[in-house]
C-alpha positions in Angstrom: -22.6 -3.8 -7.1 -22.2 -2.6 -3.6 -20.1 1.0 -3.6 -17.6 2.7 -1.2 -19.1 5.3 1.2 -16.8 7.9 2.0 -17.0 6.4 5.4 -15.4 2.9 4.7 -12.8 4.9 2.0 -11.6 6.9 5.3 -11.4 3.9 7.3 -9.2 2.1 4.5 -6.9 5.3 4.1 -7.1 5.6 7.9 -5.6 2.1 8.1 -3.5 2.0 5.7 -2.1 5.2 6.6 -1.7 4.1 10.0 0.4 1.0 8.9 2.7 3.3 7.6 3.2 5.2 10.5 3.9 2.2 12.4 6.3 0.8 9.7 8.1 4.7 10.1 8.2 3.8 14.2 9.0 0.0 13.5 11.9 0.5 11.2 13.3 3.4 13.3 13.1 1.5 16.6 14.2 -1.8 15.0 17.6 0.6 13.5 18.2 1.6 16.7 19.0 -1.5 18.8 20.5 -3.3 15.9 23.9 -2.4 16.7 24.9 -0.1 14.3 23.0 -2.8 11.7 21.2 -1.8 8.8 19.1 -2.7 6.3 17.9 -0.8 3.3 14.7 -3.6 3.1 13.4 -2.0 6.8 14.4 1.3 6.5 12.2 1.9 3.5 9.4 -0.9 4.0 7.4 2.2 4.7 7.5 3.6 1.4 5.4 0.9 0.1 2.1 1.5 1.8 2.4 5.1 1.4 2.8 4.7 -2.4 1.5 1.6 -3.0 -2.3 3.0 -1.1 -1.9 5.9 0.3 -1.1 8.3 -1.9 -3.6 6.1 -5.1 -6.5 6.6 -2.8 -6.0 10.1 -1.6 -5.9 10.5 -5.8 -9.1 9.3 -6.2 -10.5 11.3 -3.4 -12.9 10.8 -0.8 -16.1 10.6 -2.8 -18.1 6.8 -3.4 -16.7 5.2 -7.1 -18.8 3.1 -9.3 -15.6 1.5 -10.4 -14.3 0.6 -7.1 -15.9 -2.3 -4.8 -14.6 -2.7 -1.5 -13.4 -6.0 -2.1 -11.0 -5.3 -4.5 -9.9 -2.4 -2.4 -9.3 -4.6 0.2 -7.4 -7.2 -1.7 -5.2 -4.5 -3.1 -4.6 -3.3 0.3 -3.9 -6.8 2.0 -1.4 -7.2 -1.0 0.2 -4.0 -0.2 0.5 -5.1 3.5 2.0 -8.6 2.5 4.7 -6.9 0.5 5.6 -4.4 3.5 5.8 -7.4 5.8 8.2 -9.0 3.4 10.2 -6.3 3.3 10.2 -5.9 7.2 11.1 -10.0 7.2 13.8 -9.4 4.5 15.5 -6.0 6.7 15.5 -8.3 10.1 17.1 -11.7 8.5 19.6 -8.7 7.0 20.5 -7.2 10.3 20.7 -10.7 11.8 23.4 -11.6 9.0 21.1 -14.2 7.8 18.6 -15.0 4.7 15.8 -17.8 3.9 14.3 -18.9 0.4 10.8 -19.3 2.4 10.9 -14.8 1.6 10.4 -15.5 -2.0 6.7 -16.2 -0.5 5.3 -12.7 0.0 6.1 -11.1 -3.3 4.5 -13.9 -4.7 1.4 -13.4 -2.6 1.9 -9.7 -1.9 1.3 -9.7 -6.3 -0.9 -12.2 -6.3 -3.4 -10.5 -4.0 -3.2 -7.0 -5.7 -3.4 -8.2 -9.7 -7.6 -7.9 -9.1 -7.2 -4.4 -8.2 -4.7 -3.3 -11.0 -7.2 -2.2 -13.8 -10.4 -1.0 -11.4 -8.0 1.2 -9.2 -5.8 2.4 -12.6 -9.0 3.4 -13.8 -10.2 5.1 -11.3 -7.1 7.2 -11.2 -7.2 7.8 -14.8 -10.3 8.8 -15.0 -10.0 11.5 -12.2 -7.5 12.8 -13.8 -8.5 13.0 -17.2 -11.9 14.6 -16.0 -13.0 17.6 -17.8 -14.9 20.5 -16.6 -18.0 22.2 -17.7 -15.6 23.9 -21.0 -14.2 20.6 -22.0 -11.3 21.7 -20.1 -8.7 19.1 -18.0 -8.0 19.7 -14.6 
């Protein structure tokens, strides 16, 4: 089983905290020039990679897991970014007074592609918090 290194972790919170910076800038911009148009779906896509990744992996910390391989990370992550994108998809066919059925597509593969990370990253955050120190103490 191949484990994290606290590099590759940073680089995955790096990115993923990135994306939500840009989905911040995105929406904002996108609110802007939308002629006093908005939608709820792109105001907020940024909310799910900041709790959907960013705020999990800064949980489990910095440090390598046994539990963890990077390609379930990775899925998990790709899933997260397929649901932002539907949301972004859903807040411009909103502001452009418009929908499609074709958006029903990346919930379906946004949950598809983060189901093999559910149990590996719940018990990684589980088990950091339920650690005990040296007097059988939680913290």
């Amino acid at each position: 089983m191949i484990l994290f290194t606290s590099d590759k972790f940073r680089k995955q919170i790096g990115f993923m905290f990135g994306f939500t910076i840009f989905c911040i800038v995105f929406g904002a911009v996108y609110e802007r020039f939308s002629h006093e148009v908005y939608s709820y779906y792109m105001i907020y896509a940024f909310v799910i990679p900041l709790i959907g990744s960013v705020l999990p992996m800064l949980a489990v910390g910095m440090k390598e897991s046994k539990r963890l391989q990077p390609g379930t990370l990775k899925l998990w992550n790709l899933g997260i970014v397929t649901l932002t994108v539907g949301s972004l998809a859903k807040g411009a066919l909103d502001i452009f007074g418009t929908s499609s059925p074709l958006l029903i597509v990346y919930p379906v593969c946004g949950a598809l592609l983060c189901f093999p990370g559910i149990w590996p990253i719940g018990t990684e955050l589980v088990g950091r918090f339920l650690k005990k120190d040296s007097h059988g103490r939680g913290y």
